[in-house]
C-alpha positions in Angstrom: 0.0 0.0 0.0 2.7 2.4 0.9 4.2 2.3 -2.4 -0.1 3.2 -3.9 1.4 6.6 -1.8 4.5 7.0 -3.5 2.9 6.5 -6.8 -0.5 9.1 -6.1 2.0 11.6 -3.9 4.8 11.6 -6.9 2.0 12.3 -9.4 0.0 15.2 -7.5 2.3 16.9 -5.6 3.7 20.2 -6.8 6.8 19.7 -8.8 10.0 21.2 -7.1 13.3 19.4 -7.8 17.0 19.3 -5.7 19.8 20.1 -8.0 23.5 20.6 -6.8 24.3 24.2 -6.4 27.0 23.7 -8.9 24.6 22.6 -11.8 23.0 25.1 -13.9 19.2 24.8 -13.8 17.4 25.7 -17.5 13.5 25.7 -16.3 10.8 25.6 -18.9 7.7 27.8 -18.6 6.1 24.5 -16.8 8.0 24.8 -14.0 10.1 21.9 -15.1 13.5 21.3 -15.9 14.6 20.0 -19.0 15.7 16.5 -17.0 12.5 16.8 -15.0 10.6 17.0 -18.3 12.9 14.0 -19.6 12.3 12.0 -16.3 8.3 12.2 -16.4 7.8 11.6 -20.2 9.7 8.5 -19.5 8.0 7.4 -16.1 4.6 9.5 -15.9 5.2 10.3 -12.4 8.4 12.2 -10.7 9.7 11.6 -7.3 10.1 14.8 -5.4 11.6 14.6 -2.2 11.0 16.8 0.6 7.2 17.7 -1.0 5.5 16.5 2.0 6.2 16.7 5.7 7.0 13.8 7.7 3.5 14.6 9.7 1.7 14.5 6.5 3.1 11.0 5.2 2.1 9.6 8.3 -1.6 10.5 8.2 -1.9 9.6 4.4 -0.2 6.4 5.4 -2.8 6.0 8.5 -5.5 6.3 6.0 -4.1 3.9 3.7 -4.2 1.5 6.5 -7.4 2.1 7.6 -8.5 1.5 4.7 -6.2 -1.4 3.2 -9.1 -4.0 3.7 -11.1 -2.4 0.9 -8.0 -3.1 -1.6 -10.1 -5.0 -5.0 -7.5 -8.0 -6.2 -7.3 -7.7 -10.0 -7.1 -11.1 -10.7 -7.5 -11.3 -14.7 -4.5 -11.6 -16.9 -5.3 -9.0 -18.8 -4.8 -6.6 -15.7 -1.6 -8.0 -14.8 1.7 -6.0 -15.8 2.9 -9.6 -16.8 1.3 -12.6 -18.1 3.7 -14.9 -16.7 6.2 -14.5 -12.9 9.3 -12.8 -14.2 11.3 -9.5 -13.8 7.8 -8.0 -15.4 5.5 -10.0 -13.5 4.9 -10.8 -9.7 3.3 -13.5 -8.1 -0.3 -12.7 -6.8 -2.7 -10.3 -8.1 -2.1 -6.6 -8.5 -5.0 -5.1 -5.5 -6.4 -1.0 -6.0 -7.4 0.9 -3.5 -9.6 4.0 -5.1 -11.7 6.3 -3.3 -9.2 8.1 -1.0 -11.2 11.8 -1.5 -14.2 10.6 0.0 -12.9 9.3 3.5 -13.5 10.6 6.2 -9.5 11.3 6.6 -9.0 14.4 4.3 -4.9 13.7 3.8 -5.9 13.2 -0.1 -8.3 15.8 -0.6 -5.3 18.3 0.9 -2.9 17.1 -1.4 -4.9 18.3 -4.4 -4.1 22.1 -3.0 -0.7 21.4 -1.9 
């Protein structure tokens, strides 16, 4: 479940990015640097460290919790990453958790004006 977080928090948190002080930073009119840019065409998500408070994580990652028993298991092939086990593929079934804006925790719906 923690790594659902990672995934959602990577995608809607504002971008901001750490570069050495000795590297010069070229940002686009998005916001974005050019590797940023590079990083998220190639991904669809960017890790941005430092977006959230350690406070924060922990009550997205309470609600995650409290929640985890409502995860769906996506049992059909066709939902799998991988047909077969393999450096693709995983054993088990792939399980979503949806709904996080309508808890009654509001860690999600505060990420979406973070």
């Amino acid at each position: 479940m923690r790594a659902t977080l990672m995934l959602l928090v990577s995608r809607v948190a504002a971008f901001t990015s750490r570069i050495a002080p000795a590297k010069r930073v070229v940002r686009m009119a998005s916001g974005l640097t050019d590797h940023e840019k590079f990083l998220f065409d190639l991904n669809g998500y960017l890790v941005v460290r430092g977006a959230l408070s350690a406070d924060e994580i922990g009550e997205l990652n309470a609600a995650i919790d409290a929640h985890s028993h409502e995860a769906i298991s996506r049992d059909a092939t066709a939902l799998k990453n991988a047909k077969r086990a393999g450096c693709f593929g995983a054993k088990g079934s792939r399980r979503d958790l949806g709904g996080m804006l309508n808890w009654e925790q509001d860690g999600f719906r505060k990420l979406l004006a973070h």
